[in-house]
C-alpha positions, 0 to 999 in steps of 0.5 A: 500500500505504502508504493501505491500511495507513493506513486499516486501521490507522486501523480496528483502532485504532478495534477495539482502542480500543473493546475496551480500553474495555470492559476498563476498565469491566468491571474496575470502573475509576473512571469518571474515568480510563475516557475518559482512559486510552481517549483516550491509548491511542487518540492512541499507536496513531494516531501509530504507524500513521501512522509506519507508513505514512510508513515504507512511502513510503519516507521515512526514519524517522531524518531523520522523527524528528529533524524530527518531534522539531524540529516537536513542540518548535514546536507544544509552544510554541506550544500551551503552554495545551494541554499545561497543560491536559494536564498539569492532567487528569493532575494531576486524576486523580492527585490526584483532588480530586472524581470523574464524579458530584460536583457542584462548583463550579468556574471560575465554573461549578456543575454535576455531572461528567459527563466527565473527558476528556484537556484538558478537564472537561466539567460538566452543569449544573442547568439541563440545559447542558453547560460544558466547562472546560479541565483547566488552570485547573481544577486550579491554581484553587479548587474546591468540592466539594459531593459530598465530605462525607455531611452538610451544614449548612443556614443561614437568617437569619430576621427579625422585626420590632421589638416581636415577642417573641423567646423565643416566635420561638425557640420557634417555630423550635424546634418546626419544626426538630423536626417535621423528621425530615430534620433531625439531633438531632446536631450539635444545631440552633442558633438565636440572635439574629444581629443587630438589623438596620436594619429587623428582629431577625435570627435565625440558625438553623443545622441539620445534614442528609444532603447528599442532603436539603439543598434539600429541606430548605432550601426546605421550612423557608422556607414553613414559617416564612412559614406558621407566622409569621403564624399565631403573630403574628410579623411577617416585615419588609421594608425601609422609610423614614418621611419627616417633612414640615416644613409651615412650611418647606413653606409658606414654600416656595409663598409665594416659588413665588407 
């Protein structure tokens, strides 16, 4: 009888599991807590049906618990980095410093949140791979979160070489910032000469976009300048080195070779 209960038991927690589940996502839960809360109630209902069991064999709860007591204070030591990471997933979703759907940066590791499960945050990276990371780490380390803010400031650094006419790469810049509609009037953009580098002028151009817009953005700028700069005349540089050879001392030096 005491396998019968077992493996039933075992099945109507699989049912009430599932129905509490359903429950959650029809009242509109945050999808954060859904798999978290599911988890718990699944793990409380498994722990009583086994103890059910158990208690069908006969054996004595009072004595069961008191070791059961005894025997969790061992594990409990032994797996202290997994109830940190417990601890951490109730501190993530107490807190909530990001939510299923924000895209962070996190323990070396960026990509969007798929699942905040008991012990660990499961990330879907750009590329398509899933990383999990364990809950602990991520809520006692630093995290960023790209997700919060509606808007974003883009920045690039574009240089021009020496002799260019600046006001006229400004003006440039100006004119392609503006044919942008993505592109915020407020904040209002900002381009100055950041500065005069070792083999170029450098500018730096700062600009305000909806989060949604930001590589679109980005990447877009990028190709225009590289266009628009060789049209205009304006020379994009890339690091180089002049070497002055001594022909004295080079023709002393074949004279000793000889």
């Amino acid at each position: 009888y005491a396998l019968l209960v077992l493996v039933i038991g075992l099945w109507i927690v699989k049912i009430i599991t599932g129905s509490v589940r359903k429950m959650m996502l029809k009242s509109n839960m945050d999808d954060s807590l859904v798999p978290f809360l599911s988890s718990i109630v699944n793990t409380i209902l498994k722990i009583m049906v086994v103890i059910s069991a158990l208690g069908m064999l006969g054996i004595e709860m009072t004595s069961f618990i008191a070791i059961l007591g005894a025997a969790g204070l061992a594990v409990g030591m032994a797996l202290s980095g997994t109830l940190q990471n417990f601890a951490g997933g109730v501190m993530i979703l107490i807190f909530k410093p990001f939510k299923v759907g924000d895209f962070i940066d996190a323990q070396g590791h960026m990509g969007v949140v798929k699942e905040i499960q008991i012990f660990n945050t499961i990330l879907n990276t750009p590329d398509n791979k899933i990383i999990i990371i364990p809950n602990g780490g991520l809520s006692t380390g630093s995290m960023t979160n790209f997700s919060t803010m509606d808007t974003r400031r883009v920045d690039w650094t574009i240089g021009i070489a020496y002799g260019d006419d600046v006001d006229k790469a400004e003006q440039v810049l100006g004119k392609l910032i503006a044919g942008d509609k993505r592109i915020m009037k407020d904040p209002e953009p900002f381009i100055a000469v950041s500065e005069l580098a070792d083999s170029s002028v450098n500018l730096v151009v700062r600009v305000w976009v909806n989060a949604a817009d930001y590589w679109g953005v980005y990447f877009d700028m990028n190709k225009k300048v590289y266009q628009t700069f060789d049209k205009e005349g304006l020379n994009i540089p890339f690091p180089q080195m002049d070497i002055h050879l001594d022909k004295q001392n080079q023709i002393s030096w074949k004279k000793q070779k000889i």
